[in-house]
N, C-alpha and C positions, 0 to 999 in steps of 0.2 A: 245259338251256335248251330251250324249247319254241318255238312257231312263234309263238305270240302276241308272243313277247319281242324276235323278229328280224323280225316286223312291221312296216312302215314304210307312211305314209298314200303311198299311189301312185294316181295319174294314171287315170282308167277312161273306155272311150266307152261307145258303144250300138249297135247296127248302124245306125242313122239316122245317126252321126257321120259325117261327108266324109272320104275316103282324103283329100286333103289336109288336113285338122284332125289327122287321124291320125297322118299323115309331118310335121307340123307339132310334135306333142305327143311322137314318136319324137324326131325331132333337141333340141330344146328340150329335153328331161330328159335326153337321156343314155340312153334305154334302150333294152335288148333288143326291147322289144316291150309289148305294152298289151293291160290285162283288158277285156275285153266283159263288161258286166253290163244285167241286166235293168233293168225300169222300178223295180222294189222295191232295185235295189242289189245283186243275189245275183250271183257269179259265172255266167256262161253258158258262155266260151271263153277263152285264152287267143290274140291276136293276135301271131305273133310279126312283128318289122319285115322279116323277109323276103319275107313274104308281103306286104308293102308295097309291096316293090319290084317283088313278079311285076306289078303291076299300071301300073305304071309304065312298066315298062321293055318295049320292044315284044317280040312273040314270037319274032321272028328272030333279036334279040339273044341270047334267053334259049339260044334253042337253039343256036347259035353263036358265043359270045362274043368271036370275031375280028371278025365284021362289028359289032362298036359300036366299033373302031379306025376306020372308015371316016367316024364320026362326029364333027364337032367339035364344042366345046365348048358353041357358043352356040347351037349346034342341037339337041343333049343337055337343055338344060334346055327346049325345048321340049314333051319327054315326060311333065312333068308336069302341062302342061297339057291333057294327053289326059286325065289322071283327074279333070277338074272335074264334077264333078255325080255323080260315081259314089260309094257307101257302103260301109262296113264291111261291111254285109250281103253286097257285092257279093264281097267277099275269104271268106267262109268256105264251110267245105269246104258238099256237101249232104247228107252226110251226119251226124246229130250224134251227135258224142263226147264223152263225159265230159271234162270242165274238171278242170285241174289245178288242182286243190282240199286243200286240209289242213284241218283241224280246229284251233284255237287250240290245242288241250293236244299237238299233233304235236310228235314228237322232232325234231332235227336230225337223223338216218337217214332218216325217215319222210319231211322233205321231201324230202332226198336221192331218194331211193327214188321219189317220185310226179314230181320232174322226171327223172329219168331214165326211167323208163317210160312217158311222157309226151311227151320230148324235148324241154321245153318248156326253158327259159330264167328262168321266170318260175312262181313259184303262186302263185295269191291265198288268202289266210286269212279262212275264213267259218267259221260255225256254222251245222251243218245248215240250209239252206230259209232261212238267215237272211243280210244281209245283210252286204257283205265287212267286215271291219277293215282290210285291211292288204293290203303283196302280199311276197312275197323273191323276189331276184333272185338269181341265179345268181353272179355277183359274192358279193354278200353272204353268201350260204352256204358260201362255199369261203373268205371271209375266216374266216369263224367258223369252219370246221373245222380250218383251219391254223392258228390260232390255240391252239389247243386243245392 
């Protein structure tokens, strides 16, 4: 089985997407997390959904996760309306790192192998400089290996 075949059409933003379109497109699918692609469609990054939440969620929380006990409910959802107007762009790192990327003819080890080195949750399948097909999740790749 190659990376083409476990492929699946997946959900992409752009850095101009809205963290909330974002967290909107997170909860709606079900997923790990979401590919950043160019204007042409090529992979750029892989967005995972936690880094959704750094954003979100205040810093005091983050670094003390007892003082969001002190928080109720209906004041908690207040915190995502701190991320209105803010972008993808605003979430990735500044430094740029290679995208976890596979080639269409990648084995199942090989994706293995680039989400774990990677730590990503998610790869997208492009062809060289070309735009994506498809993405595997992490899920998906452990169905398919257990399966086996």
């Amino acid at each position: 089985m190659r990376a083409r075949d476990l492929a699946v059409p997946f959900p992409t933003i752009t850095v101009a997407t809205t963290v909330l379109e974002a967290a909107r497109l997170l909860a709606g699918y079900n997923l790990p997390g979401l590919i950043v692609v160019d204007e042409r469609g090529r992979p750029v990054t892989v967005l995972p959904g936690t880094q959704v939440l750094r954003l979100v969620i205040p810093g005091y929380c983050r670094e003390d996760p007892t003082l969001a006990r002190m928080i109720d409910e209906p004041s908690a959802d207040v915190f995502l309306r701190g991320a209105e107007g803010r972008t993808v762009a605003d979430l990735l790192p500044k430094e740029h790192l290679e995208p976890p990327v596979v080639e269409p003819q990648a084995t199942v080890l090989e994706v293995a192998a680039v989400m774990a080195q990677k730590r990503s949750p998610l790869v997208a399948v492009a062809p060289p400089r070309e735009p994506m097909i498809g993405g595997i999740t992490l899920d998906a790749l452990l169905d398919r290996m257990l399966a086996a």
